[in-house]
C-alpha positions as CSV (number, residue, x, y, z in Angstrom):
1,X,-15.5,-23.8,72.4
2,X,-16.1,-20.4,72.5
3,X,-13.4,-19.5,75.4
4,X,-15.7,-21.1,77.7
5,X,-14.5,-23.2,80.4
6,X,-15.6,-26.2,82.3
7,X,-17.1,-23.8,85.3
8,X,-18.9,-21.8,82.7
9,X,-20.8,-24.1,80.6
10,X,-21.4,-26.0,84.4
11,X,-23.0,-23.0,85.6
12,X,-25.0,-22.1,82.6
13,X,-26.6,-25.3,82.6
14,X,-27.1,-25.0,86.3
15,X,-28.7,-21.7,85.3
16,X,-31.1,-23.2,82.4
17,X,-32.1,-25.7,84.6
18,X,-33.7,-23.0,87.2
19,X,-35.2,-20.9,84.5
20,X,-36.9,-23.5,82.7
21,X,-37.2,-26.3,84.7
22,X,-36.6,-29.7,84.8
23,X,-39.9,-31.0,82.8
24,X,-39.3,-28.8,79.7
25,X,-35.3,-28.8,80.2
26,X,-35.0,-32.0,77.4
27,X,-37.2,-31.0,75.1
28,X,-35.7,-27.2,75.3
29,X,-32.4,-29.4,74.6
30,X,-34.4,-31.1,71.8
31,X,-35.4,-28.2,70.2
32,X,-32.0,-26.8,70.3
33,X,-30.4,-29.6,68.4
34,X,-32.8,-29.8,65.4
35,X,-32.4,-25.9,65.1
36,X,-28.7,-26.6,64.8
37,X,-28.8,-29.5,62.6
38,X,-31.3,-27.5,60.5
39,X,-28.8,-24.7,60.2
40,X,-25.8,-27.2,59.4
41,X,-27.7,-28.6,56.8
42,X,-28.1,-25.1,55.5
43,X,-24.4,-24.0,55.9
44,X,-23.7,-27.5,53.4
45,X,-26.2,-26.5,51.1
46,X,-24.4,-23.0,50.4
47,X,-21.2,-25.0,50.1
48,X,-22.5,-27.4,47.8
49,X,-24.1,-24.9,45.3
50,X,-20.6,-22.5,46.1
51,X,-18.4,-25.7,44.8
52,X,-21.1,-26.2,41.9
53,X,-20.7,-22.8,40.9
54,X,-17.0,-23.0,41.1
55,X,-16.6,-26.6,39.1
56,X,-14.8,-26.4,35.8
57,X,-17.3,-29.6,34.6
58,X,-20.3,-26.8,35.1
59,X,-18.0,-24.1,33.4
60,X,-17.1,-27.0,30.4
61,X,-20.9,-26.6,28.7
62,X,-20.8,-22.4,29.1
63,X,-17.2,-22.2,27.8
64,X,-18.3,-25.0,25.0
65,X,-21.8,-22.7,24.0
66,X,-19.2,-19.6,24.3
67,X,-16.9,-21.5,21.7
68,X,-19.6,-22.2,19.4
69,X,-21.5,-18.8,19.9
70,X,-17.9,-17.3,18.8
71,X,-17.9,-19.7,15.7
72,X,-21.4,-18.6,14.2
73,X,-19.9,-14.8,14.6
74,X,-17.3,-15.4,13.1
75,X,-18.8,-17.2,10.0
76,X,-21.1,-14.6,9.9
77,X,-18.7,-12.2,9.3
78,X,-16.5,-13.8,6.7
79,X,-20.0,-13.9,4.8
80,X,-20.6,-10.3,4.9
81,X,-17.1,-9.9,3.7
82,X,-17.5,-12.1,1.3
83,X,-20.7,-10.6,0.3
84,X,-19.4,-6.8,0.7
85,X,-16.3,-8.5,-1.9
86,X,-18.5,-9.2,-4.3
87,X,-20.4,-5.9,-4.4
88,X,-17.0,-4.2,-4.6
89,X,-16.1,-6.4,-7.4
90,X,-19.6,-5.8,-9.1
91,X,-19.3,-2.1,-9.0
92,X,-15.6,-2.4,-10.1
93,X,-17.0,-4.4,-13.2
94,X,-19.8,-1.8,-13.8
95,X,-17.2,1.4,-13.5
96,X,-16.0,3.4,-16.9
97,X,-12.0,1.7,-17.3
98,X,-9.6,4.0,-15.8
99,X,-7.7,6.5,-18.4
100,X,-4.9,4.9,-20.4
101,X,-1.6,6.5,-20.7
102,X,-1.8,7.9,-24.0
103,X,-5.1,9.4,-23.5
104,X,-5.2,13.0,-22.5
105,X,-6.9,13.8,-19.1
106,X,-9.3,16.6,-18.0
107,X,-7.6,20.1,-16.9
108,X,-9.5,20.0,-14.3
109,X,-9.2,16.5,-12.8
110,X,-5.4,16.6,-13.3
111,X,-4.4,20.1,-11.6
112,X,-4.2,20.2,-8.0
113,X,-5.6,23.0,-6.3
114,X,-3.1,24.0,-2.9
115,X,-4.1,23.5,0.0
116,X,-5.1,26.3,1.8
117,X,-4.0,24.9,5.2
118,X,-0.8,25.1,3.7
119,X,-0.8,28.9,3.1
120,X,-2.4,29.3,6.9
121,X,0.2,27.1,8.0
122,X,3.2,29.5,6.3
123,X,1.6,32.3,7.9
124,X,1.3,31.3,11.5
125,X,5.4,30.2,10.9
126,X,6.0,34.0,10.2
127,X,6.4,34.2,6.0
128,X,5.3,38.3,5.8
129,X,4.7,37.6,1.5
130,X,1.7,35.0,2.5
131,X,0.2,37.6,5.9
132,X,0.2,40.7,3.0
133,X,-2.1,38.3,0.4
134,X,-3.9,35.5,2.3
135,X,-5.3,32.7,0.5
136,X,-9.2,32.9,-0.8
137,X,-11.4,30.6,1.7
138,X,-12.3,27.1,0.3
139,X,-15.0,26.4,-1.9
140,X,-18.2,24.9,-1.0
141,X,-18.7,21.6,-3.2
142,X,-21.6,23.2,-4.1
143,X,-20.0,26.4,-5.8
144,X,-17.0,24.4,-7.2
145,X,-19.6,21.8,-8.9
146,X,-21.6,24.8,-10.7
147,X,-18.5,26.5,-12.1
148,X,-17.3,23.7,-13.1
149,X,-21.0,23.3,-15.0
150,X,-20.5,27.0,-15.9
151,X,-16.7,26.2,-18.0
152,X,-18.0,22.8,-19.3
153,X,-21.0,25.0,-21.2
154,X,-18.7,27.7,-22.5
155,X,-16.2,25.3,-24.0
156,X,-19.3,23.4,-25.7
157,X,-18.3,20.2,-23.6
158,X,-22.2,20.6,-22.4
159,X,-23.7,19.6,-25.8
């Protein structure tokens, strides 16, 4: 008990005995011994709510609202999908049929226009025909949007 020997706890009772007397010796005593049941009762309470805390029974009814909390996200979601499907489908329905095989498509829509990356990229890898003539700086959507306004009128596609 605390490294203390017989001798010791002899002579600190002899001790507490001179200092306090022996009419208020017991019920210094007394005192003591509620204080330290008080503070054992304590010490099981933290243990108690400690192994509560730590009980997979308590943890059963989180993990179960967990589960179910997971299932309403989840059928939340496949409804969006299925919603945002459907709206997908609806504007599919609504959109002009693609262009068939035979017929002829637009100049415009079916020429490529390079990539000007492409000609940066050739002349940062050295080629000395594409640093004498670099390529014109990409259009703005806007600009591309009026000349193509600006053909469609002169070739009477407009009217």
């Amino acid at each position: 008990m605390f490294g203390l020997g017989l001798s010791e706890i002899i002579f600190i009772a002899m001790l507490a005995l001179i200092v306090v007397g022996p009419k208020k010796l017991p019920a210094l005593l007394q005192a003591a011994g509620k204080g330290f049941g008080e503070f054992k009762r304590a010490l099981d309470d933290i243990q108690k709510s400690v192994y509560e805390s730590a009980n997979p029974k308590d943890q059963s009814d989180y993990i179960e609202k967990l589960l179910k909390e997971r299932e309403e996200y989840r059928a939340k979601l496949e409804a969006s999908e299925a919603a945002a499907k459907a709206e997908e489908d609806k504007k599919a329905q609504d959109a002009p049929p693609p262009p068939q095989a035979g017929d002829a498509a637009p100049a415009a829509e079916s020429a490529e226009e390079p990539d000007p990356f492409d000609a940066y990229l050739e002349i940062a890898q050295g080629d000395p025909e594409k640093e004498a003539n670099p390529p014109p700086a990409p259009k703005k959507a806007e600009d591309a949007a009026s000349e193509a306004v600006a053909a469609a009128t002169e070739t009477g596609a407009g009217k």
